[in-house]
C-alpha positions in Angstrom: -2.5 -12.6 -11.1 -4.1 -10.4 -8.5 -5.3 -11.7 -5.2 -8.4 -13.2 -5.0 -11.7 -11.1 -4.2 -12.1 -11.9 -0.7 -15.9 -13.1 -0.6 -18.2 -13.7 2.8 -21.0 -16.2 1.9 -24.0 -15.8 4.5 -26.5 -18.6 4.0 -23.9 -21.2 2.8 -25.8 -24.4 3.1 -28.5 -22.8 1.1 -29.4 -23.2 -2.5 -27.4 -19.5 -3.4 -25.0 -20.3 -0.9 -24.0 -23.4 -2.2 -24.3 -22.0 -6.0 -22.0 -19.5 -5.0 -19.5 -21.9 -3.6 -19.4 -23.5 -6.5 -18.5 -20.7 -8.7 -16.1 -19.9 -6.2 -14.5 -23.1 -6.6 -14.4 -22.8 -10.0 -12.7 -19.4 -10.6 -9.5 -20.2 -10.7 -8.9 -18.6 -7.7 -10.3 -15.3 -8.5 -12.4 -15.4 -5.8 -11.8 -16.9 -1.8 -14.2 -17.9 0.6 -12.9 -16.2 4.0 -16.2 -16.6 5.5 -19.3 -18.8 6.0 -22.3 -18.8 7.6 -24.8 -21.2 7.4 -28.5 -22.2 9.1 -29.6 -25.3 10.3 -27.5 -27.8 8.3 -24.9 -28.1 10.5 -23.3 -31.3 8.9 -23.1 -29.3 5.5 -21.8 -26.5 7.1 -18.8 -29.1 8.4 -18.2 -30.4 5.1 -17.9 -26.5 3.3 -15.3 -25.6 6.4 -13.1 -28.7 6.2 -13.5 -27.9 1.9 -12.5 -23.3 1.8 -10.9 -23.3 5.1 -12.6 -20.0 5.8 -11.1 -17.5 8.5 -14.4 -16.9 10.0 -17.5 -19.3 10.6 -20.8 -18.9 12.3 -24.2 -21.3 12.5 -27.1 -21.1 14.6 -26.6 -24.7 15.7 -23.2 -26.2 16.7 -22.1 -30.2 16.9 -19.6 -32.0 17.2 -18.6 -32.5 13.8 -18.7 -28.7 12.9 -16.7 -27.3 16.0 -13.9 -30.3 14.6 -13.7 -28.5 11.4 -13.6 -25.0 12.3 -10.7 -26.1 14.7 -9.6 -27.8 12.0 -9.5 -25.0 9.5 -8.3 -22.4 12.5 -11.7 -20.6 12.0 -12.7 -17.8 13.9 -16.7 -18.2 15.5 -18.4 -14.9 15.2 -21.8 -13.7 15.0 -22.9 -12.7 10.9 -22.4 -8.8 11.8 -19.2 -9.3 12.5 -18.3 -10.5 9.3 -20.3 -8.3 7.6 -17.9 -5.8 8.6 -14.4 -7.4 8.9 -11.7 -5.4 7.1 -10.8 -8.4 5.6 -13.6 -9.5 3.9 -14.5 -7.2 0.0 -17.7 -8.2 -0.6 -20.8 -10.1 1.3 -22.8 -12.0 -0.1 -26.5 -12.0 1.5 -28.3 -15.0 1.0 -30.1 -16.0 4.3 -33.8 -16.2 4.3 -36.0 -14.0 6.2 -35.0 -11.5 8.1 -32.1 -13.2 9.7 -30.5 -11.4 6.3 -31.2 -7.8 7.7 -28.8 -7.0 9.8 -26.0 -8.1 8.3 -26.9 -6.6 5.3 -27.2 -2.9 7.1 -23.9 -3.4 9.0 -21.7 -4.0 5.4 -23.6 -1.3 3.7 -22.7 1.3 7.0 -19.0 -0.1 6.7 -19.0 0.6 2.7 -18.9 -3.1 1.4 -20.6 -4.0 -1.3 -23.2 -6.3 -0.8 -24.3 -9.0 -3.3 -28.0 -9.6 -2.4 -30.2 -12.5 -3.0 -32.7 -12.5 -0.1 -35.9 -10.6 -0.9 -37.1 -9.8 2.4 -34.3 -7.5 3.1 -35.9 -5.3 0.5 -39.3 -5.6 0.9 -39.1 -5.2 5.4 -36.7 -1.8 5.2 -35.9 -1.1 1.5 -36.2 2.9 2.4 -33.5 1.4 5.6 -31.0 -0.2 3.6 -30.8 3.0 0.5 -30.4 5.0 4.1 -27.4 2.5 5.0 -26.2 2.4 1.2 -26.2 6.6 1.8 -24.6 6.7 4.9 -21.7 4.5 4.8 -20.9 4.3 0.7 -21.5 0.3 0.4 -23.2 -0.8 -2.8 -25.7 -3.3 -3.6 -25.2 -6.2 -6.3 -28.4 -7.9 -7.3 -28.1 -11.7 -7.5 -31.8 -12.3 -8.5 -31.6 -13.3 -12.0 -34.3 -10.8 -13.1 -32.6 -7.8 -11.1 -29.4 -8.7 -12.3 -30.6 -8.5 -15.9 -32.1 -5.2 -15.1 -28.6 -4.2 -14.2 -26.9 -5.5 -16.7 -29.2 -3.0 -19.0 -29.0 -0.3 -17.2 -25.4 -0.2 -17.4 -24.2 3.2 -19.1 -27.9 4.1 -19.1 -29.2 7.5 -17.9 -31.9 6.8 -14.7 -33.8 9.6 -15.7 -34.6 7.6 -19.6 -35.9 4.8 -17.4 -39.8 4.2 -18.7 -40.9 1.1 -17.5 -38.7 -1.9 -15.9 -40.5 -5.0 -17.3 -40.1 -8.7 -15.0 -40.2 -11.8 -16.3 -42.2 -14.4 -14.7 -42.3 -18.3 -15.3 -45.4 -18.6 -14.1 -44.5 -21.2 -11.5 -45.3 -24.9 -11.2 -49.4 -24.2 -11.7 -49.2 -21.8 -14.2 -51.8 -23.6 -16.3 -54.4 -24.8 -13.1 -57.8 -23.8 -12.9 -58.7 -22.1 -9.7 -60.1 -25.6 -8.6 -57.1 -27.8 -8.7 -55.3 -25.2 -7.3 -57.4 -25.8 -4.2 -56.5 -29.1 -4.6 -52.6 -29.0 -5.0 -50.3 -30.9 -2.4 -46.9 -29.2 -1.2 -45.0 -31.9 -2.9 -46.8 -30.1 -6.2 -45.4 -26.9 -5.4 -41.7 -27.7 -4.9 -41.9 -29.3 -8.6 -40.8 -25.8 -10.0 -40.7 -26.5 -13.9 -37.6 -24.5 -14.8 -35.7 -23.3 -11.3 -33.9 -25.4 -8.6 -34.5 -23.3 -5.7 -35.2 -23.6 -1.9 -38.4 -24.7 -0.4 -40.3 -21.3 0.8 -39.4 -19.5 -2.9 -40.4 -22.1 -4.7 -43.7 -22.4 -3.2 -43.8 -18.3 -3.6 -42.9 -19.0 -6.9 -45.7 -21.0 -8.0 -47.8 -18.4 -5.7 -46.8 -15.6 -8.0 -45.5 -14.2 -4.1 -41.7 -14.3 -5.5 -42.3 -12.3 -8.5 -44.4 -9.8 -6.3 -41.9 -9.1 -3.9 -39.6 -8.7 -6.4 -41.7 -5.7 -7.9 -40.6 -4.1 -4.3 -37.1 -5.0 -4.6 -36.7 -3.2 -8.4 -37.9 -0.4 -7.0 -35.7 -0.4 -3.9 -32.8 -1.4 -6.2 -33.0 1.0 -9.0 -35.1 3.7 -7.4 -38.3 4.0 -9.0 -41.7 4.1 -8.7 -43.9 1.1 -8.1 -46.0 2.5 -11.3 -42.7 2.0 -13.2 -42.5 -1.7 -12.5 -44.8 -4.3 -14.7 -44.8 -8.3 -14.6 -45.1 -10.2 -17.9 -45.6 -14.3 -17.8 -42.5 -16.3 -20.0 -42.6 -19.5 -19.5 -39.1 -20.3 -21.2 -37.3 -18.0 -18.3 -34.6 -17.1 -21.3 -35.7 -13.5 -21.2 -34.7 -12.8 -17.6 -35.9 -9.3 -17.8 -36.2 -6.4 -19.6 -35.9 -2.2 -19.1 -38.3 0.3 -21.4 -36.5 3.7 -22.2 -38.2 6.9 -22.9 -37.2 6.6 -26.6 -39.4 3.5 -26.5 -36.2 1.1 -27.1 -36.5 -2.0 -24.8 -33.7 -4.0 -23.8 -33.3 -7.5 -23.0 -30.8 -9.8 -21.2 -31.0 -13.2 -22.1 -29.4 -16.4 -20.6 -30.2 -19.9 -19.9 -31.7 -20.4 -16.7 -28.7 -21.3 -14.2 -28.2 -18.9 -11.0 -24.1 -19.0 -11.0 -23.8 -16.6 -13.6 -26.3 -13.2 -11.5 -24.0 -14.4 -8.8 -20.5 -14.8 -10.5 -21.3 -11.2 -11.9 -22.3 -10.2 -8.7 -19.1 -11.1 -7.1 -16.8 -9.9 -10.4 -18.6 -6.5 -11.2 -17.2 -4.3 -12.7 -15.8 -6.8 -14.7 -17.0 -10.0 -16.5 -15.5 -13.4 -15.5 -13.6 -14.7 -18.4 -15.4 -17.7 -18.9 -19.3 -18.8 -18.7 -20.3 -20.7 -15.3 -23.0 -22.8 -17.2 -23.8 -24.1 -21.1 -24.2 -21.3 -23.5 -27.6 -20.3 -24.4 -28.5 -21.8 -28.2 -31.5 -19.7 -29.0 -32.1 -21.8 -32.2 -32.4 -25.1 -30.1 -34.7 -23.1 -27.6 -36.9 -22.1 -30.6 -39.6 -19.9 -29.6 -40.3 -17.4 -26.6 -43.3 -17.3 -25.3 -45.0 -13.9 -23.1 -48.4 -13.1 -21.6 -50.4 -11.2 -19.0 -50.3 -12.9 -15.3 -54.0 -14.0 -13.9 -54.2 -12.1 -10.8 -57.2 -13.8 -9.8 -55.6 -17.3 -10.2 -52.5 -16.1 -8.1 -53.4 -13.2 -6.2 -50.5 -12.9 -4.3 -48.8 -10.9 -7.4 -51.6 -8.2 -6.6 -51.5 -8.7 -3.1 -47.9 -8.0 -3.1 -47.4 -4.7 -5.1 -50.4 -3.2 -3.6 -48.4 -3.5 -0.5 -45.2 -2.1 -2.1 -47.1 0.7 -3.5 -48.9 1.8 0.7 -45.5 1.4 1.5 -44.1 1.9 4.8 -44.9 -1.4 7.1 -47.0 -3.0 5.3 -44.5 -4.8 2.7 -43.0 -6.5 6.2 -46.1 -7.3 7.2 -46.9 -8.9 3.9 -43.6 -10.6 3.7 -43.9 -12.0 7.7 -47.6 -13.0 7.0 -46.2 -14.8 3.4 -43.3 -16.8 5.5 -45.6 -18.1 7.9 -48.7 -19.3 5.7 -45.8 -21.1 3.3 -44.6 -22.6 6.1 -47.9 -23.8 7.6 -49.2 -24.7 3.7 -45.6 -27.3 3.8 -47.0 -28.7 6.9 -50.1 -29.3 5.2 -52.0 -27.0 7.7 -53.5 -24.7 5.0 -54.4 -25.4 1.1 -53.0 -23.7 -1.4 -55.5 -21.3 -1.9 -55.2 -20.2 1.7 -51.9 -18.9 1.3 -53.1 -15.6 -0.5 -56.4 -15.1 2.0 -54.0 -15.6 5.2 -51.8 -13.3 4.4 -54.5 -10.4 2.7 -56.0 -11.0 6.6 -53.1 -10.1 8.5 -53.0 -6.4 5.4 -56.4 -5.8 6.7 -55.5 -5.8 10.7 -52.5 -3.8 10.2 -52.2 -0.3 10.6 -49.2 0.7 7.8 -46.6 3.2 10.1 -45.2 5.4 7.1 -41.0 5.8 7.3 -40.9 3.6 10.2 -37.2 2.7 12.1 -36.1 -0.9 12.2 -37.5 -1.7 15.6 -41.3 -0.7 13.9 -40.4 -2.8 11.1 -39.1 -5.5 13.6 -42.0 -5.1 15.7 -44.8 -5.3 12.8 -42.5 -8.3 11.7 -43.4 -10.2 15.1 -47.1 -9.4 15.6 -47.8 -10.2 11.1 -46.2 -13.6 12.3 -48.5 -13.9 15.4 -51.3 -13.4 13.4 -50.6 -15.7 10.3 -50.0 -18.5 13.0 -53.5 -17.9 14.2 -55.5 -17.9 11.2 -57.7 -21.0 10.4 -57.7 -22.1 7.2 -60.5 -20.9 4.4 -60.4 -17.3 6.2 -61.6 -14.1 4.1 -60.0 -10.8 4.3 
């Protein structure tokens, strides 16, 4: 047997994070956690130490009960960039929210790892930054979204010149059927009901937003360098058909799967090769039945159009979108804003920003901070 794949999991104690540890656990030991880092869950955080016995930790907050197990496990406490670029460590995998997933994500592509990404706003702040990392050091990126990884998985042994049209597949999230006025009526504990996914708080109210899916137009084309005219959105409510790529010859392909994130991040971690055996039941397309597509309702959820317009301008403005987006979700869980604010909060913030084209990471930083400033300060019911 060959050693393990040495794997760094950043953003443990969240939902990817602690997906990934379980197909970790279950590989057979094809795959070792040497390092962790997790947010504010400190307890969790304890109890994944005293379980992989990793060789490097770090937290934002520290007790008690975590410094026992990193002593515990003869840990070593360093900051994410650090093991971003340990010699010891094959591949990270980026799954903190937010920006907090930025640098890290820079420093292993600059030392040549390959980095298995699953936080958006990576993409969507400094896509143009990170291809300029990927160029400049050799590291790779590994979708774990389960529509970019089915992307990949088509594109594999595919010319990029024959690509037509990359196609994403959208659930439609947990109001996908609401009129425009019980979505001014809907209650946070509404939007983390997400009617297929298990997913963290902030995406799965950016899921039922349509704000996921548009960020994720910006990600395909950071990920598989194309033009934001070359990326489309398509409604499926089933979420079998995880997405789908449109060749010049007019073929289309399809990857198709039942809706369980271990298997985009099991690949993720095993590329090039496949894992011998499935991390989740088999997909049974005659008990599923029937798949169902349609258009999205951009005036129902504008953030979809609010979103790619952003990706298309460019420059700042997708960070500016993404900071204004993190804020409003935040303040619509505290039941500061509706629903329906969400979208007109963060098209306010667009309309005070002046876009800097190709800007370096302390613009994006900088336009980062002040989008935040201004979401905060936004009363609810605000137009553009």
């Amino acid at each position: 047997m060959n050693d393990p794949l040495r794997v760094a999991v950043l953003g443990s104690t969240g939902s990817i994070g602690r997906q990934a540890l379980d197909v970790i656990a279950r590989s057979g030991g094809r795959f070792e956690a040497v390092a962790l880092a997790g947010g504010e869950n400190a307890s969790l955080l304890a109890e994944q130490v005293a379980a992989f016995r990793p060789r490097y930790v770090s937290s934002v907050v520290q007790t008690e009960g975590l410094s026992e197990a990193v002593e515990a496990a003869g840990a070593e406490v360093v900051e994410p960039e650090a093991i971003a670029i340990a010699p010891d460590i094959d591949v990270v995998l980026v799954s903190t929210a937010g920006a907090a997933g930025l640098h890290p994500t820079l420093a292993a592509l600059r030392a040549g790892k390959p980095v298995a990404i699953a936080n958006k706003e990576v993409l969507v702040m400094a896509g143009h930054l990170v291809r300029q990392a990927m160029s400049e050091g050799g590291g790779e990126l590994r979708p774990v979204d389960s529509e970019h990884s089915a992307i990949w998985q088509c594109l594999w042994g595919e010319s990029h010149a024959r690509i037509r049209r990359i196609i994403l597949t959208a659930s439609g999230g947990a109001f996908r059927d609401y009129s425009l006025e019980q979505l001014a009526t809907v209650t946070p504990e509404q939007a983390l009901d997400h009617p297929t996914w298990k997913m963290g708080r902030k995406i799965t109210v950016d899921s039922a937003t349509l704000m996921n899916k548009g960020m994720e137009t910006i990600e395909a084309m950071w990920l598989f360098d194309v033009p934001m005219t070359a990326v489309d959105v398509v409604l499926h409510r089933e979420s079998i058909v995880h997405s789908l790529v449109e060749f010049s010859d007019g073929s289309v392909k399809a990857q198709l799967g039942v809706p369980d994130m271990r298997l985009p991040i099991q690949l993720a971690l095993s590329f090039p090769e496949r894992a011998p055996e499935p991390p989740m039941p088999l997909l049974d397309l005659a008990t599923v039945g029937a798949l169902h597509f349609g258009k999205p309702d951009v005036e129902r959820f504008p953030c979809l159009r609010i979103a790619m317009d952003a990706g298309r301008i460019g420059g700042t403005a997708p960070a500016v979108m993404a900071a204004a987006d993190e804020v409003a979700v935040e303040r619509f869980l505290r039941h500061e804003l509706r629903f329906v604010d969400i979208p007109r909060v963060i098209e306010s913030v667009l309309e005070r920003h002046s876009p800097i084209a190709n800007p370096t990471l302390e613009e994006v930083l900088g336009a980062d901070a002040e989008a935040r400033r201004l979401a905060a300060a936004i009363a609810p019911g605000v137009a553009a």
